[in-house]
Every structure is written in C-alpha cells, then in structure tokens.
Backbone as CSV, one residue per row, in Angstrom:
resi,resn,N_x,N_y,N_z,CA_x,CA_y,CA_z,C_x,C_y,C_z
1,UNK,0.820,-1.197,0.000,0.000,0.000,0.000,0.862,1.258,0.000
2,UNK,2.037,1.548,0.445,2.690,2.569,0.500,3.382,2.699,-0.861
3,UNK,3.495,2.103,-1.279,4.346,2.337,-2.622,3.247,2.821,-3.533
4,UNK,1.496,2.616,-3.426,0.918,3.152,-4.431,0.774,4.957,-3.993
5,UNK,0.928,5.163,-2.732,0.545,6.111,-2.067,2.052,7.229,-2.413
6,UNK,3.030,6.559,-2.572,3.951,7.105,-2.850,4.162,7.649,-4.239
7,UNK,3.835,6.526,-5.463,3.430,7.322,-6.366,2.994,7.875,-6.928
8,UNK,1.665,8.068,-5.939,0.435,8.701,-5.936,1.260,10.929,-5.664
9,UNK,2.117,10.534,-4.555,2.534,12.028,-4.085,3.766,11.933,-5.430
10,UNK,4.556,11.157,-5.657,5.227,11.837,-6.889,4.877,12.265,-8.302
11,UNK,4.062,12.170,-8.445,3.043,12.592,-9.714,2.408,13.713,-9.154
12,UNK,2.419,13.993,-8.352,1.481,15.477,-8.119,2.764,17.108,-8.093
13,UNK,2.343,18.399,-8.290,3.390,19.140,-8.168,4.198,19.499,-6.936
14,UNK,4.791,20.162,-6.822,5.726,20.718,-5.214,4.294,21.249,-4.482
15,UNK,3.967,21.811,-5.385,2.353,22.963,-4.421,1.680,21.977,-4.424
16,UNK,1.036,20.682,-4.754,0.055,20.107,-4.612,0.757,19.272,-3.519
17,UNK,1.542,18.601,-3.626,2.469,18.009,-2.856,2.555,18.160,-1.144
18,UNK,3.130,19.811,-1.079,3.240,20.753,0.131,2.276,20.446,0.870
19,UNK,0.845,21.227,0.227,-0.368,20.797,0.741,-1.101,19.582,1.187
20,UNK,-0.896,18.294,0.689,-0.778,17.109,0.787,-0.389,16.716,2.062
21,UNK,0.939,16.611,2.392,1.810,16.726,3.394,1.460,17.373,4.296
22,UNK,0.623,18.697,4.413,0.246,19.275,5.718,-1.352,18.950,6.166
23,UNK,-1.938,18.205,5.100,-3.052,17.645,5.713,-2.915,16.165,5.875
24,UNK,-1.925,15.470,5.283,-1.689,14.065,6.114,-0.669,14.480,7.844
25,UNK,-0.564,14.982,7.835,0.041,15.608,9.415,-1.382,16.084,9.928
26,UNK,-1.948,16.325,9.585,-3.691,16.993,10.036,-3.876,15.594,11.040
27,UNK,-4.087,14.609,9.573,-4.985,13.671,9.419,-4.285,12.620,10.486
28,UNK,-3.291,12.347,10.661,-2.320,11.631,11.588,-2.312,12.452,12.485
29,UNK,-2.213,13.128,13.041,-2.581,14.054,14.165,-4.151,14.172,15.194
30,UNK,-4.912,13.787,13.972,-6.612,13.692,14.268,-6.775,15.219,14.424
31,UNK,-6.339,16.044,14.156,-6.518,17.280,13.826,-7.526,17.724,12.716
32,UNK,-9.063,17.541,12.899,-9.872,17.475,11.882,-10.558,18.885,11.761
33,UNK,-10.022,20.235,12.509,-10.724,21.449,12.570,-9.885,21.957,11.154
34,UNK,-10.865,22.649,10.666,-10.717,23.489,9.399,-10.503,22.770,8.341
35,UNK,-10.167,21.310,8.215,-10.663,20.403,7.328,-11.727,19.908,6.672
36,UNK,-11.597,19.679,5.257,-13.020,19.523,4.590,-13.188,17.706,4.692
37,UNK,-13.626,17.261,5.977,-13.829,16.141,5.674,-15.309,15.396,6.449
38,UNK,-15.442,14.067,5.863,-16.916,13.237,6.118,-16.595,11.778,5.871
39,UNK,-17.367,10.759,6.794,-17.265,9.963,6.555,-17.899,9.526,4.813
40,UNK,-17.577,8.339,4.705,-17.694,7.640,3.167,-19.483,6.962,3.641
41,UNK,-20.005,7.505,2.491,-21.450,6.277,3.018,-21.448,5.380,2.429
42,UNK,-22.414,4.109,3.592,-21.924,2.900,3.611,-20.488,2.364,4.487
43,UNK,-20.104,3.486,4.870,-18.777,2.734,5.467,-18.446,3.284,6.865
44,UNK,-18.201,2.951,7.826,-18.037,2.986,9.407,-16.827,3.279,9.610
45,UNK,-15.645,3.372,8.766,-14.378,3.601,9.218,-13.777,4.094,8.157
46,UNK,-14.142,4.288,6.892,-13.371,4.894,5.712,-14.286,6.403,5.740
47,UNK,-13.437,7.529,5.652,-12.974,8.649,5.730,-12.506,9.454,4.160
48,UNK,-13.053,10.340,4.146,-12.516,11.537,3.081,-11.909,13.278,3.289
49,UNK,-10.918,13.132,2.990,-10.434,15.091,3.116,-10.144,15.550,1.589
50,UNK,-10.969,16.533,1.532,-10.829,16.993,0.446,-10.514,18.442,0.216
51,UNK,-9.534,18.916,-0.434,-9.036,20.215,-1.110,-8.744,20.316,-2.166
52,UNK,-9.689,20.933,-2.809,-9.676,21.096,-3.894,-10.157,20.056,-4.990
53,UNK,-9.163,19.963,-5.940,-9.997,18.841,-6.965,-9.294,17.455,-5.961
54,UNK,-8.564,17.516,-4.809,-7.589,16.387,-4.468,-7.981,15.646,-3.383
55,UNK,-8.040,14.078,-3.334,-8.956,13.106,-2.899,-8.178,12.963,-1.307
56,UNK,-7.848,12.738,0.024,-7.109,11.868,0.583,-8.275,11.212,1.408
57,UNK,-7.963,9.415,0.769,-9.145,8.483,1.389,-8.250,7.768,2.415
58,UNK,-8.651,8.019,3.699,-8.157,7.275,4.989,-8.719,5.755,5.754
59,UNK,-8.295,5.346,6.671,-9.380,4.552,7.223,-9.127,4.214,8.935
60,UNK,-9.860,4.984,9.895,-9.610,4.800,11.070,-9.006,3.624,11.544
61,UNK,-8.704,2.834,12.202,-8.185,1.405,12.917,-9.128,1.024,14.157
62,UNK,-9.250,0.348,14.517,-9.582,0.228,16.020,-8.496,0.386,17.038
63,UNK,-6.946,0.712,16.484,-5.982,0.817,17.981,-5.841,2.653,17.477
64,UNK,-6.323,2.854,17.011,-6.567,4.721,16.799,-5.855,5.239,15.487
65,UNK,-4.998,4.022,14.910,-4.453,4.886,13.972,-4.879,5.077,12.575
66,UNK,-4.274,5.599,11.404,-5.020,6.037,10.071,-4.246,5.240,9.423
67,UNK,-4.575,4.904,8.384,-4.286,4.253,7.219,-4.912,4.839,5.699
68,UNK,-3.682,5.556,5.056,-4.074,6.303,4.013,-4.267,4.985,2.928
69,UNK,-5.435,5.032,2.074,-5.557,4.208,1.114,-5.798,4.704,-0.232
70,UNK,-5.896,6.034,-0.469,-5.881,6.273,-2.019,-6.086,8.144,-1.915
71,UNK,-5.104,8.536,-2.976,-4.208,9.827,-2.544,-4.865,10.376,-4.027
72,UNK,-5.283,11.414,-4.757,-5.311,11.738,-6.067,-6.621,12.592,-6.205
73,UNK,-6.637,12.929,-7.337,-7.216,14.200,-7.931,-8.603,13.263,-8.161
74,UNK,-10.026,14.064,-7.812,-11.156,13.236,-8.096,-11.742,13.400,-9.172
75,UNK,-12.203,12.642,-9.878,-12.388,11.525,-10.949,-13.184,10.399,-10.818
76,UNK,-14.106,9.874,-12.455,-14.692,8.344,-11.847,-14.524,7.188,-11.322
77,UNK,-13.306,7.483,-10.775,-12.805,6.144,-10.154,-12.182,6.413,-8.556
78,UNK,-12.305,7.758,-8.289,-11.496,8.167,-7.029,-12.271,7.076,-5.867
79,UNK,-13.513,6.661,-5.936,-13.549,6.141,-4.529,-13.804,4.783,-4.785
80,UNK,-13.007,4.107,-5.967,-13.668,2.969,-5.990,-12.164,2.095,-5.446
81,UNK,-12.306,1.383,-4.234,-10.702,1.271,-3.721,-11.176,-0.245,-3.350
C-alpha cells in the first residue's frame, strides 16, 4: 500500500504536494478542525479530506491509527478502492 501512495505524491506538483503533506500531518494528528472532511457512506471507518480537486481516502483502525488508502485528484474512479 505505500508504494501506491507514494506514487500517488510523486506525480502530483511541489504545491500540490506541500499541501498534501500538511493535511496528512492533520490527518495523523486527528486534527480534523478546518478540514473539509466526512465519513464515506456505507462505510463505518473509511474517511474523506478533500481540497480542492484532491482526494485523501483514509481509514480509522480500532488501535486509533489512520491508514491512508488512495491519494489523487477526483475523478470516476477516485472512490472505488
């Protein structure tokens, strides 16, 4: 999973990138104020933050932590994971 997530952030620019990076520190932080995010319906633990046209799909844990599962610009396929 990290290697798609990885080339998910190298395909994007320095500015899309930057931004990226300071809302996965949000999002790993549980820092959810001033964030555009909602749970996924249908789903109890998968998570969405969104800025701009740019997707980051998470998924709570039961020992508290996040698990990023699909990073990218939305499109007909952004939530199909």
């Amino acid at each position: 999973m990290a290697d798609k997530i990885r080339k998910a952030l190298d395909k994007l620019s320095s500015k899309e990138r930057k931004a990226i990076d300071g809302l996965l520190v949000k999002i790993k932080n549980r820092q959810f104020d001033g964030l555009d995010w909602k749970k996924l319906k249908g789903r109890d633990d998968i998570y969405r933050v969104r800025k701009g046209e740019m997707r980051i799909i998470y998924r709570l844990n039961a020992s508290g932590g996040v698990v990023v599962l699909e990073i990218g610009r939305r499109n007909d396929i952004t939530y199909n994971f």
